[in-house]
Z-matrix of the N, CA and C atoms (Angstrom, degrees):
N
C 1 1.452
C 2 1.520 1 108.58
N 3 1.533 2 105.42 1 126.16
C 4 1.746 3 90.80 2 165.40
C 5 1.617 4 104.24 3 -118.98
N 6 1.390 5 106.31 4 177.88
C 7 1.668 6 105.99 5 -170.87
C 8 1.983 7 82.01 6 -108.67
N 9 1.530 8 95.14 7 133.61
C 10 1.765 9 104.86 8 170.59
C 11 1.872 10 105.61 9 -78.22
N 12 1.370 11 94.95 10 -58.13
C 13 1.209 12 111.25 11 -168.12
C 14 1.238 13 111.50 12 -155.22
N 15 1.622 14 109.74 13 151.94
C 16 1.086 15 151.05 14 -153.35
C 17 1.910 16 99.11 15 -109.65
N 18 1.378 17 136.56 16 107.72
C 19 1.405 18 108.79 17 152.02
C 20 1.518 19 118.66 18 -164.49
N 21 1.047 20 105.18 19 157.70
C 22 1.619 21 93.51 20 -155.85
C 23 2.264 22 94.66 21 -136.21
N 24 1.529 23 91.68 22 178.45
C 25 1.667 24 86.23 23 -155.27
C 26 2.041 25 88.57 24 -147.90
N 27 1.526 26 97.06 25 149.43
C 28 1.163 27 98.74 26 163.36
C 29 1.522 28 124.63 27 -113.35
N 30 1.479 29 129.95 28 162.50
C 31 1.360 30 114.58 29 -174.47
C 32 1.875 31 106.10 30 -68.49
N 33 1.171 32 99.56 31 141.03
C 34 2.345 33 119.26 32 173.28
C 35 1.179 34 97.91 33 -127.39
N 36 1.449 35 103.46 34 157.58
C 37 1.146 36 102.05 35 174.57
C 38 1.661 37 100.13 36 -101.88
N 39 1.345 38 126.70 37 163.93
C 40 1.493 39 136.61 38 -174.88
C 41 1.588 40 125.03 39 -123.74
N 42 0.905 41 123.71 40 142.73
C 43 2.147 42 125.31 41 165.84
C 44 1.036 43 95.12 42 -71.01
N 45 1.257 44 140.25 43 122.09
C 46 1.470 45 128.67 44 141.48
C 47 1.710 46 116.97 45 -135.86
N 48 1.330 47 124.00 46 88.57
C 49 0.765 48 104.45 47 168.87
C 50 1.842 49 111.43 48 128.27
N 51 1.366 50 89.91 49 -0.71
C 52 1.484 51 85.63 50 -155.45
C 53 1.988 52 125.99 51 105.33
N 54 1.786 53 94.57 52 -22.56
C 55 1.642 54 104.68 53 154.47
C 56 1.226 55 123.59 54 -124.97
N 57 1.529 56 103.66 55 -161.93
C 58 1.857 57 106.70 56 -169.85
C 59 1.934 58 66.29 57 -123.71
N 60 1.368 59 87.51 58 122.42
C 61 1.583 60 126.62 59 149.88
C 62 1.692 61 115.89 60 -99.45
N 63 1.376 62 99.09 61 132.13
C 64 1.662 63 126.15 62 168.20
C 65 1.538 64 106.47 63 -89.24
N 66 1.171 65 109.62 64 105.55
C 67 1.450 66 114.04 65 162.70
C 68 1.368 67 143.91 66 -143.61
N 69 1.351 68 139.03 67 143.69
C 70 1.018 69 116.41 68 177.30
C 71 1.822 70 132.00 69 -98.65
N 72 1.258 71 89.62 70 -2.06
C 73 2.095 72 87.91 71 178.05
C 74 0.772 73 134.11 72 -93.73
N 75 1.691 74 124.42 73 55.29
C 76 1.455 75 136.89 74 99.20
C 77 1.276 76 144.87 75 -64.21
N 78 0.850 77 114.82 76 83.85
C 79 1.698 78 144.02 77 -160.12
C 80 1.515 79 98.14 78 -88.38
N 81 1.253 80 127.77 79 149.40
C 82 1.454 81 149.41 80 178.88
C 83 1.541 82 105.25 81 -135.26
N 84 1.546 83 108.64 82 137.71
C 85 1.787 84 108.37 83 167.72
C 86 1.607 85 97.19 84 -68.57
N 87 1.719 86 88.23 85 157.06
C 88 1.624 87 108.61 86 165.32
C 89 1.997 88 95.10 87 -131.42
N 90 1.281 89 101.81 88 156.56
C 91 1.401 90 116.32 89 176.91
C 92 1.619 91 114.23 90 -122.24
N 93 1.626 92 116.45 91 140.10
C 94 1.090 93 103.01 92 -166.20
C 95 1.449 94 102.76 93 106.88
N 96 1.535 95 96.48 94 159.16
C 97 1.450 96 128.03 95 -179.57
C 98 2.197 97 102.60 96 -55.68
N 99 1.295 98 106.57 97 110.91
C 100 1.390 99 83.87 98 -174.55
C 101 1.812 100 100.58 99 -120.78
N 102 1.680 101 115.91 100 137.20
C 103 1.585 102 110.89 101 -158.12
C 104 1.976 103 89.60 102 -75.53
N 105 1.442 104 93.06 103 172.49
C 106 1.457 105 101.38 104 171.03
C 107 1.365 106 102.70 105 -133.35
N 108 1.011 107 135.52 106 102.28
C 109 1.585 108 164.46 107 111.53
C 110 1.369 109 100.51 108 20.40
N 111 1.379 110 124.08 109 177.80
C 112 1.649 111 135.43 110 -177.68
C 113 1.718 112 100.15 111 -105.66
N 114 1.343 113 124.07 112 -17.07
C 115 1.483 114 122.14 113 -175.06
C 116 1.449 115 97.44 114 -112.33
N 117 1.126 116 127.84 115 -28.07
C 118 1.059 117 126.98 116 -138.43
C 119 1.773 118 134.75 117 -176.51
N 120 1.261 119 140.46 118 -161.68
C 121 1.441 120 115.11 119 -172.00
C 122 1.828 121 87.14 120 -119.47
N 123 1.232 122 121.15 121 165.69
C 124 1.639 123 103.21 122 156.43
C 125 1.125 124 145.87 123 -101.99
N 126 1.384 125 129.54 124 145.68
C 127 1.427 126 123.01 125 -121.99
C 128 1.413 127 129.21 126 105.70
N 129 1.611 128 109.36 127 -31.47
C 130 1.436 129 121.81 128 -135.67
C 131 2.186 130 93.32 129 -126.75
N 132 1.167 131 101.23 130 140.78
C 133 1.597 132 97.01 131 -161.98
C 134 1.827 133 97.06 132 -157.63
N 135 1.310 134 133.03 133 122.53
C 136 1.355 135 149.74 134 -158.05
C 137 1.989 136 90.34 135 -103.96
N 138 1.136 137 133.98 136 103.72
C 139 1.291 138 127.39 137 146.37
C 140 1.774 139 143.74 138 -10.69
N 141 1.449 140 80.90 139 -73.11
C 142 1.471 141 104.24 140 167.49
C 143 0.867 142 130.76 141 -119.07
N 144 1.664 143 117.20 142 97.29
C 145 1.285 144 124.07 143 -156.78
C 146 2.115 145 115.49 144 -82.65
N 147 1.086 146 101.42 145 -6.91
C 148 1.578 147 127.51 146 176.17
C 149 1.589 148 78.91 147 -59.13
N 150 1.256 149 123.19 148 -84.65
C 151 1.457 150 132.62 149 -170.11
C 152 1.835 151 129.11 150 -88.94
N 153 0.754 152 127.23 151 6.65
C 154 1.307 153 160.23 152 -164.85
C 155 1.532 154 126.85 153 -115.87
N 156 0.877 155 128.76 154 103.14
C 157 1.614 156 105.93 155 152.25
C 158 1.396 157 106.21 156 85.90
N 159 1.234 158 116.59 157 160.15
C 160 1.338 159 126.37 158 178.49
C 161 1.385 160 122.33 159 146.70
N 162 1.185 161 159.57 160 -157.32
C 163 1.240 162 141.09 161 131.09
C 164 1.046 163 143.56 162 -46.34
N 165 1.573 164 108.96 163 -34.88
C 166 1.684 165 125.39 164 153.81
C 167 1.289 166 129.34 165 -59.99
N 168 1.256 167 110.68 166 -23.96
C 169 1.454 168 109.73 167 163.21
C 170 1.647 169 122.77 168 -139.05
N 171 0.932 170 97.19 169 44.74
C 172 1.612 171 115.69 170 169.06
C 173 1.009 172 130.32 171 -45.17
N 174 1.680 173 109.13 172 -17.06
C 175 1.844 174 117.14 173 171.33
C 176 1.443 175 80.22 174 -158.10
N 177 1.944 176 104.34 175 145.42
C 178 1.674 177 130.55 176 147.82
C 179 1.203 178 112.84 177 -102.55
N 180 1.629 179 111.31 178 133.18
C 181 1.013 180 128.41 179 155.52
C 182 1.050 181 108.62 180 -88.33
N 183 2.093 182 107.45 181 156.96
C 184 1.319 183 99.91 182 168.95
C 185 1.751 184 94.45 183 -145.80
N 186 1.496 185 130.22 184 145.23
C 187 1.249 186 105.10 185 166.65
C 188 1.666 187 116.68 186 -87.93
N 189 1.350 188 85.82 187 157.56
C 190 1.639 189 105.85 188 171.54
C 191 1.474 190 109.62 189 -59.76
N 192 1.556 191 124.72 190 -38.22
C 193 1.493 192 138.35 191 -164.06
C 194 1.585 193 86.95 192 -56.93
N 195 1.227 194 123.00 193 -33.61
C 196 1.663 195 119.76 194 -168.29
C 197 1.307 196 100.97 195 -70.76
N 198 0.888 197 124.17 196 -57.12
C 199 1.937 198 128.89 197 -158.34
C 200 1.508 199 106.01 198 -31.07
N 201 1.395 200 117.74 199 -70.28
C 202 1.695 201 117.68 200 163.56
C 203 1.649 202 101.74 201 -27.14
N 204 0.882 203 154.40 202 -36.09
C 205 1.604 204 121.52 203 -159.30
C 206 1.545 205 85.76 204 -111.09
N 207 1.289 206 134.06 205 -37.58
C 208 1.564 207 127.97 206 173.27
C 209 1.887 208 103.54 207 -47.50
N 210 1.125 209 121.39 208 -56.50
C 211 1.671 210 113.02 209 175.09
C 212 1.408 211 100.02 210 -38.28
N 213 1.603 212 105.91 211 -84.71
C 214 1.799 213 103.42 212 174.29
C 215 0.980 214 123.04 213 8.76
N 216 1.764 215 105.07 214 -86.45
C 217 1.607 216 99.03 215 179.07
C 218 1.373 217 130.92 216 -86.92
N 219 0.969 218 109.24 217 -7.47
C 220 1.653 219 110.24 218 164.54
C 221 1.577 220 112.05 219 -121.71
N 222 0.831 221 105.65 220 89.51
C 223 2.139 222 115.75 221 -170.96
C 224 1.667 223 112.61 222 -82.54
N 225 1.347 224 103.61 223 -22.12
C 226 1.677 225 103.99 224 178.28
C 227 1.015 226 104.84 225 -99.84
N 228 1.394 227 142.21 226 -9.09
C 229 1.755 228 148.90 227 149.75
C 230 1.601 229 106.18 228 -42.51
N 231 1.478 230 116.57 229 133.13
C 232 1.750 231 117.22 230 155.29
C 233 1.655 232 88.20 231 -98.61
N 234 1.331 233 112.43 232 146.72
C 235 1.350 234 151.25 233 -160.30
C 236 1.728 235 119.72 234 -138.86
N 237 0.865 236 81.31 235 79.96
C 238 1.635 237 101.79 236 176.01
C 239 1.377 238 123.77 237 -84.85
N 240 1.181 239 121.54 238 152.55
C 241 1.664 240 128.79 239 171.33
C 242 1.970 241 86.21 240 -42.65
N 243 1.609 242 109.58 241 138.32
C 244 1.698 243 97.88 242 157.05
C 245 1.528 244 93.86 243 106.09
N 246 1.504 245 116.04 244 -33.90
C 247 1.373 246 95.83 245 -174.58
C 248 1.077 247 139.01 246 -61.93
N 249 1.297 248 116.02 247 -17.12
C 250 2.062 249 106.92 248 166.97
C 251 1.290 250 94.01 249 -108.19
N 252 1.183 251 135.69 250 68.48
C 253 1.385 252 145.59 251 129.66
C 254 2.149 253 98.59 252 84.63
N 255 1.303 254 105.03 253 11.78
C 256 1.513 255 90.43 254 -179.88
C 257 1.599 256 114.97 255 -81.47
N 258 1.866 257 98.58 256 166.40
C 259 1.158 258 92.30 257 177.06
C 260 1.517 259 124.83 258 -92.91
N 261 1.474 260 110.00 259 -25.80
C 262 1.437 261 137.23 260 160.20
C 263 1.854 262 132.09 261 -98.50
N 264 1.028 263 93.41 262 113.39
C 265 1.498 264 98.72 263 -166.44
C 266 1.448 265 95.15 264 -83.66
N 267 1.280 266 145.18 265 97.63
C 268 1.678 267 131.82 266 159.72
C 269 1.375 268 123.82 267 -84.54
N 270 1.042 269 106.74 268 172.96
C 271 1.521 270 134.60 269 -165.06
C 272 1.728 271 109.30 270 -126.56
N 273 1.365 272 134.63 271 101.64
C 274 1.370 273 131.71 272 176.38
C 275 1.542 274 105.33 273 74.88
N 276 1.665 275 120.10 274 38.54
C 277 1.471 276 107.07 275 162.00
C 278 1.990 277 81.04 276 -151.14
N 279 1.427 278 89.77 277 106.63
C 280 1.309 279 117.59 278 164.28
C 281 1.599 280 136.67 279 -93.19
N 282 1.213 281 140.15 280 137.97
C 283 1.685 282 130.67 281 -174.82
C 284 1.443 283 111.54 282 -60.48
N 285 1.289 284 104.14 283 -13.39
C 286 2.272 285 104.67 284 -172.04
C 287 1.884 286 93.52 285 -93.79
N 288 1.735 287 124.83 286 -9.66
C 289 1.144 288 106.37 287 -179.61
C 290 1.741 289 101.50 288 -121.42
N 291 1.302 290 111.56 289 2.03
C 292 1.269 291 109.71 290 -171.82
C 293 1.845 292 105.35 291 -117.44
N 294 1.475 293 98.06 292 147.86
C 295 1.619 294 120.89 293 -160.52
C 296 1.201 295 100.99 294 -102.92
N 297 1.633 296 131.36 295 148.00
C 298 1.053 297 130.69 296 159.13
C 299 2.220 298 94.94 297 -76.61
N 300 1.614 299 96.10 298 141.98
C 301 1.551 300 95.07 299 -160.94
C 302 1.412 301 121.25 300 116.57
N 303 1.212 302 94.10 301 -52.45
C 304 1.592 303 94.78 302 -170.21
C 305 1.322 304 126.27 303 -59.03
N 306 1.126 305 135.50 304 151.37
C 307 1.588 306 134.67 305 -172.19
C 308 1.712 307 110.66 306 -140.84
N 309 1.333 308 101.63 307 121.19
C 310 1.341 309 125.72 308 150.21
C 311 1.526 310 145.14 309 -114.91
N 312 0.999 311 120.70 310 -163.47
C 313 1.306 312 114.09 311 -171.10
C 314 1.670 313 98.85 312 -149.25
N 315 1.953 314 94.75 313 136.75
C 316 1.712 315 92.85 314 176.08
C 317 1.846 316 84.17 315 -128.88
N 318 1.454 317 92.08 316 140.74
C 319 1.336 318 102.70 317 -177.93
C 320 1.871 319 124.88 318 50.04
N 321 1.388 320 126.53 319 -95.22
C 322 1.395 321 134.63 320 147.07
C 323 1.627 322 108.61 321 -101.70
N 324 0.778 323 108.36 322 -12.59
C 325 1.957 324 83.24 323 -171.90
C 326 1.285 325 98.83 324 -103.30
N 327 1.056 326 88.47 325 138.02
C 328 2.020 327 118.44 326 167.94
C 329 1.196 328 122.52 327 -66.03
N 330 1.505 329 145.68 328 115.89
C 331 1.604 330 128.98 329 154.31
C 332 1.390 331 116.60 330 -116.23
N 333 1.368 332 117.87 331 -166.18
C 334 0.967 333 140.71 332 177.80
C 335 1.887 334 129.16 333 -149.32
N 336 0.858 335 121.45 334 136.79
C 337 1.531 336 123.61 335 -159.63
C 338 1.470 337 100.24 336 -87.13
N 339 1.463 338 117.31 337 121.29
C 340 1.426 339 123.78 338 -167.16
C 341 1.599 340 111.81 339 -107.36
N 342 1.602 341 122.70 340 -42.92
C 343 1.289 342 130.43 341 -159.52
C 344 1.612 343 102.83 342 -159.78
N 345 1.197 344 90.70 343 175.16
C 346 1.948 345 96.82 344 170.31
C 347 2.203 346 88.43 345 -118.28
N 348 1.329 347 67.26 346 154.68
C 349 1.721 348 71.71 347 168.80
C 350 1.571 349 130.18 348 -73.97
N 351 0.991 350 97.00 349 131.39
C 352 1.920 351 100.62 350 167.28
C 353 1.444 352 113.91 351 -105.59
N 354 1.195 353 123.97 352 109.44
C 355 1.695 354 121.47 353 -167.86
C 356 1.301 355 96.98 354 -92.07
N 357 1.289 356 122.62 355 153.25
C 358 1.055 357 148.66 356 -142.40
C 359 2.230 358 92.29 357 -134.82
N 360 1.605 359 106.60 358 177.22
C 361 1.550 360 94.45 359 -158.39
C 362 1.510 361 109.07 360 -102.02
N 363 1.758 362 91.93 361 25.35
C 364 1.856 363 103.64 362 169.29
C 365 1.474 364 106.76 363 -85.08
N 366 1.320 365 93.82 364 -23.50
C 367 2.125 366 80.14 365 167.71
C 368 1.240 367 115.98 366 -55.34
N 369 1.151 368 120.27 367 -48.12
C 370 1.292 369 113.72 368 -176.93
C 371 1.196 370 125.22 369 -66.98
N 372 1.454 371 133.07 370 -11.53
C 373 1.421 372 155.78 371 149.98
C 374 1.019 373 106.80 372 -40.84
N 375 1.686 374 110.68 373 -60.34
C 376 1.695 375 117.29 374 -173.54
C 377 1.670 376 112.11 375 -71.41
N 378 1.433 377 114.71 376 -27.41
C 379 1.421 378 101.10 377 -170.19
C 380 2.031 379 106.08 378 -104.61
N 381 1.499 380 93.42 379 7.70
C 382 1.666 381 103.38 380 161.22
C 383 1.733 382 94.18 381 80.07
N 384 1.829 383 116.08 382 1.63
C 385 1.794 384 118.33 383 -172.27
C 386 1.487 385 79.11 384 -129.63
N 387 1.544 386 109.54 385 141.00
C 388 1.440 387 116.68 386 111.46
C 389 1.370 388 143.76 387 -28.74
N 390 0.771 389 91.11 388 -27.02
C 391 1.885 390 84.12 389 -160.32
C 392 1.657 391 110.66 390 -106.19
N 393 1.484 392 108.59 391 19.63
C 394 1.805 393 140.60 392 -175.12
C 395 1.664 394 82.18 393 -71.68
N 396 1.266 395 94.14 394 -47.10
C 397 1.674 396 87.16 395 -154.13
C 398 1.759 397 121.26 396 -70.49
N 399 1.618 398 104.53 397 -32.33
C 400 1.470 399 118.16 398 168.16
C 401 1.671 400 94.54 399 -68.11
N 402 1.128 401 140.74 400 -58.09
C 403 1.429 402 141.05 401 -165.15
C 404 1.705 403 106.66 402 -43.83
N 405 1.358 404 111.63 403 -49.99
C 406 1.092 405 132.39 404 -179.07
C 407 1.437 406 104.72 405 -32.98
N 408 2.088 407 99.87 406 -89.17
C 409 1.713 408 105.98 407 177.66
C 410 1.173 409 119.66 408 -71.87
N 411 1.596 410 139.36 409 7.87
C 412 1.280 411 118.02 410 143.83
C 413 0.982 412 125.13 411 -44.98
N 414 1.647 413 107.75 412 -60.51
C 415 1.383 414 135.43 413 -169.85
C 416 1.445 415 115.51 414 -46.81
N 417 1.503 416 108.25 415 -35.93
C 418 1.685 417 103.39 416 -174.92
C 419 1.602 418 118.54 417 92.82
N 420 1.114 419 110.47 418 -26.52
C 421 1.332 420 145.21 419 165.05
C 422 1.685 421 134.94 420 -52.29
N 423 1.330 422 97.80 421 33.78
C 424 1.489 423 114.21 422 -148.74
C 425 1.749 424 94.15 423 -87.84
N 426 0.903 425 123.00 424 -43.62
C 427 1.516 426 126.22 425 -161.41
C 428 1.889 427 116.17 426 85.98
N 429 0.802 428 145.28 427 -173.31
C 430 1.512 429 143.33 428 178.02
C 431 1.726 430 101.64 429 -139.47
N 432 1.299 431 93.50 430 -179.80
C 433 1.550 432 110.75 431 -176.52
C 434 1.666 433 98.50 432 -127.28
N 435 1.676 434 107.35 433 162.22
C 436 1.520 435 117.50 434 -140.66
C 437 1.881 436 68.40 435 -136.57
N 438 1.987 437 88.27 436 139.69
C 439 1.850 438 119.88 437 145.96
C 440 0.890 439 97.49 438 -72.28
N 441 1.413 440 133.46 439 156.05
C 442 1.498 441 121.95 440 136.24
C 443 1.620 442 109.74 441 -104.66
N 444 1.001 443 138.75 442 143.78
C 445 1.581 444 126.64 443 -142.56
C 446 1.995 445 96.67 444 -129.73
N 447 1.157 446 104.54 445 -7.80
C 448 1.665 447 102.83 446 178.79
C 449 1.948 448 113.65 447 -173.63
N 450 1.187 449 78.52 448 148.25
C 451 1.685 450 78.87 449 -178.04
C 452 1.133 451 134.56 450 -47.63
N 453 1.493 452 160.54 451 100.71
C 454 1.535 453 150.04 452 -137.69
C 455 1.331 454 105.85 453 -176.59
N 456 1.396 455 118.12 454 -167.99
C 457 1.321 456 116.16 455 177.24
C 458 1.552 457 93.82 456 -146.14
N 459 1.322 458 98.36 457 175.64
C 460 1.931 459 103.92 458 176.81
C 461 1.670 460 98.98 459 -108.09
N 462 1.407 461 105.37 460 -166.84
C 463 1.581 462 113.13 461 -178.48
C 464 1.460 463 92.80 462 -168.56
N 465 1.086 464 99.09 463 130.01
C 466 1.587 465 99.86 464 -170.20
C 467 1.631 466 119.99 465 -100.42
N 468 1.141 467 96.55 466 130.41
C 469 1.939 468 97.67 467 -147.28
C 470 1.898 469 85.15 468 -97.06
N 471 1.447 470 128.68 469 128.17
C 472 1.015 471 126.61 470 -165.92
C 473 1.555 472 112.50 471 -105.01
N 474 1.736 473 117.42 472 114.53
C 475 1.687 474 112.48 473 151.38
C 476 0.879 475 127.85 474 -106.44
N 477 1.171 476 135.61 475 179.41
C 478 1.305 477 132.53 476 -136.61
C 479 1.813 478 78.73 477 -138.36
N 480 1.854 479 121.56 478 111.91
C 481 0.905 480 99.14 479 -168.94
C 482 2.014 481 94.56 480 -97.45
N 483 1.622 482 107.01 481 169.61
C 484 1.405 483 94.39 482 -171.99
C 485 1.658 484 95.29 483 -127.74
């Protein structure tokens, strides 16, 4: 497994729709040693905590292996590390090989694999469509949410995606 990217987001408020939406998945990279918190990474802040956030999901992963089929269906989108709102972009840790349970380690901090994601209808905020969010659980393609199991920091190991 390698880590692509590192990036984390604060709550804005948003237009969508005809309202001002609170959200957080707009995410920005950070570089550098970054700490991981008990909710969360720092920097990094969940909106709606009703649905959001918690200890169980205190960090999203997402793989990079996905991004190719996200162009696909959305081709006039730029697609950046961050775009479905994760905090960790990986490299070789996929949902068909990864367990809810399982535990690894990025840099010093420890986790553990809690859930797969259920996106909520701020994806579609982020990808400017509705219909991000059905694309999503067709797709299978959800990414999961991270324990973090001890105090540490990450280090963000850099590719160059193409």
């Amino acid at each position: 497994m390698k880590l692509v990217n590192i990036a984390v987001g604060k709550p804005r408020e948003v237009d969508w729709q005809g309202k001002k939406i609170r959200t957080s998945i707009f995410k920005a990279p950070v570089t550098g040693p970054v700490p991981v918190r008990y909710l969360n990474l720092e920097g990094d802040e969940q909106s709606d905590l009703t649905v959001h956030g918690g200890v169980d999901k205190a960090v999203y992963v997402y793989p990079s292996e996905h991004y190719p089929f996200w162009r696909t269906e959305f081709p006039t989108l730029e697609l950046n590390w961050g775009m479905l709102g994760e905090n960790l972009t990986t490299e070789g840790l996929e949902e068909r090989s990864t367990n809810i349970g399982d535990r690894f380690a990025i840099g010093s901090a420890e986790f553990v694999v809690t859930q797969p994601r259920m996106p909520c209808f701020k994806l579609g905020i982020r990808f400017g469509d509705p219909r991000a969010i059905k694309v999503l659980l067709r797709s299978g393609k959800t990414g999961f949410y991270l324990l973090w199991l001890r105090k540490a920091s990450l280090r963000l190991l850099m590719r160059r995606w193409m």
